[in-house]
N, C-alpha and C positions, 0 to 999 in steps of 0.2 A: 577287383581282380577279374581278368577274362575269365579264369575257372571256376570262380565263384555261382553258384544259383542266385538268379536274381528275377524278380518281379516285371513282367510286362509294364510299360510307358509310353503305349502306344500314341502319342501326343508332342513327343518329344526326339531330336534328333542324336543318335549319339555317334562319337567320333573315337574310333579306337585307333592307337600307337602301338601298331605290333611286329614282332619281329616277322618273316614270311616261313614259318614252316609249318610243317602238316597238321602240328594241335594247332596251333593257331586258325588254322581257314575249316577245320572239324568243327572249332568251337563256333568260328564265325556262322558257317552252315545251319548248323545248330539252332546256334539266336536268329540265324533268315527267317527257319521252318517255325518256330514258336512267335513269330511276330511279337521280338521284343518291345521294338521300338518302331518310329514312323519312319524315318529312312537313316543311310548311315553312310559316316564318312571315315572309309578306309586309308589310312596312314601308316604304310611300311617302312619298320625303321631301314633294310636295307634293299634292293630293288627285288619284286617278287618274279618267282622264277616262271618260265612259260607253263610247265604241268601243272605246279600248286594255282593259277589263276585257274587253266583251266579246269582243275577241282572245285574251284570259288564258282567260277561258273555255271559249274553241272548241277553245284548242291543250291543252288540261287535259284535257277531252269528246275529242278525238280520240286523244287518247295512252293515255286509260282510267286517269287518275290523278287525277280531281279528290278522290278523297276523301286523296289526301296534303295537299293544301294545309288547313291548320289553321284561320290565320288571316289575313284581312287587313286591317293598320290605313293609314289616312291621317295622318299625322304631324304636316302643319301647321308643316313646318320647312323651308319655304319664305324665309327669310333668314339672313345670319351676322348673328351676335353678338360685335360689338366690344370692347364694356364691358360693366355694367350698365346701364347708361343709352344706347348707341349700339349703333344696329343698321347694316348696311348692306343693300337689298335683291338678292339672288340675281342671277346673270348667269351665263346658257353660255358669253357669248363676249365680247369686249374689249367693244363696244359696244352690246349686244343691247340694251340698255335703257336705252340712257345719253338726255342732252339732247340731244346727236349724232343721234343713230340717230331720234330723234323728228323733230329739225326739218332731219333733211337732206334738199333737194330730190329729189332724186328717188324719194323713199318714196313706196310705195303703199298706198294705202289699208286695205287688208287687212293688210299688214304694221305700221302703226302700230294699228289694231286689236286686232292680236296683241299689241303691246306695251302697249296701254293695258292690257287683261287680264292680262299677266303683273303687272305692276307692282299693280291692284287685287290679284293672287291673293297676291302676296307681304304687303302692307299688310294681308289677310283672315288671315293666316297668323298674324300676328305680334298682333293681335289677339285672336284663338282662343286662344293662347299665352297672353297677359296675362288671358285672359277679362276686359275688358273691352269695354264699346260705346263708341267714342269721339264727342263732337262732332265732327263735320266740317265744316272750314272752308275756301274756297278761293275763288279770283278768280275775277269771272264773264266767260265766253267765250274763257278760253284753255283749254291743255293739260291743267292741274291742276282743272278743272271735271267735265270729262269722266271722269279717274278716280275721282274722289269721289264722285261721281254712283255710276260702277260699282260702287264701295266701299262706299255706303251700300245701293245695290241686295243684295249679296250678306249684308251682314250682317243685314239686314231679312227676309233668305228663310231665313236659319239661325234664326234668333228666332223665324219664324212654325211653324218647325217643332221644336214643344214634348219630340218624342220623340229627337228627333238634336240638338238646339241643344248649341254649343261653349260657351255663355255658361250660367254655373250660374244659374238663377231660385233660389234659395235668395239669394241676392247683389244678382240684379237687380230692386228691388221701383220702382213710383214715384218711392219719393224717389231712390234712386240715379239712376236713368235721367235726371231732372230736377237734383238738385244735385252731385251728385260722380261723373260722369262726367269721363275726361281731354279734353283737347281733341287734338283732329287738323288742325295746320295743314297743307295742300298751296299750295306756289308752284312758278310757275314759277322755272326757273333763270334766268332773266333776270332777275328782282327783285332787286336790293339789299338783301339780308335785315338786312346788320351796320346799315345807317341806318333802316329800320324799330325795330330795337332800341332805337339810342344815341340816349339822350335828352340835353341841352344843359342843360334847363331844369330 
């Protein structure tokens, strides 16, 4: 367990899977300045944010250890996988991002922001996984607008950037982009999805 006390190894490399937030890169700092280990390879389960590295940074520069740190990957496993076909997206807490937690009055602003963001970065996530770019489709002026919007913002800036893009362009030429792309339906949870479906006729 990262919070666990554990014995120097200094002989040995180790590779943490952590999520990216502030106990996490405390602890990392931490294990820098006590020279756990001989060097390390950092693996973010979802992309780490610009401030939290540059905490990673400053505690690595003031301990006089950045050159143990080897590597760091962003992982993009920002949701579970159910099946193969069913995903669910990531949650800290019982309702961090549920329909709840969206439409309960007394949320503020900022905090449904937050959530809109988590829930695009997980949807970004799981995408970069598939490497594909999906259509986006969703209801206009509600909840599910707003993330799609965001969803389609973030994939459009990883695309624009030909040196970092998640999406292989060997794969993605025109005609993909145009005919066989997946589709990405967002609704809200208040729609009646199963009569949407079920056809009579």
């Amino acid at each position: 367990s990262l919070k666990s006390d554990r014995d120097p190894v200094d002989e040995i490399a180790a590779v943490y899977f952590i999520m990216p937030i502030k106990d996490s890169i405390s602890r990392i700092g931490k294990d820098l300045a006590e020279c756990l280990y001989e060097s390390y390879y950092l693996n973010f389960i979802a992309p780490i944010p610009d401030d939290l590295l540059g905490a990673l940074a400053t505690g690595a520069l003031e301990s006089n250890s950045q050159q143990t740190i080897t590597k760091i990957y962003n992982q993009y496993l920002d949701f579970i996988t159910l099946e193969d076909d069913l995903f669910c997206l990531r949650q800290a807490g019982k309702d961090s991002i549920s329909y709840y937690a969206l439409n309960h009055p007394p949320i503020r602003d900022i905090d449904k922001k937050e959530i809109i963001e988590t829930i695009a970065d997980c949807l970004f996530s799981v995408c970069a996984i598939l490497g594909s770019v999906p259509i986006i489709r969703c209801p206009k002026g509600e909840m599910a607008e707003i993330i799609g919007e965001r969803l389609y913002k973030k994939i459009r800036e990883n695309l624009c950037d030909h040196r970092n893009s998640l999406f292989s362009f060997d794969s993605i030429n025109m005609e993909t982009l145009s005919f066989q792309r997946p589709v990405l339906v967002i609704l809200d949870r208040s729609i009646d999805l199963a009569s949407l479906l079920h056809h009579t006729w």
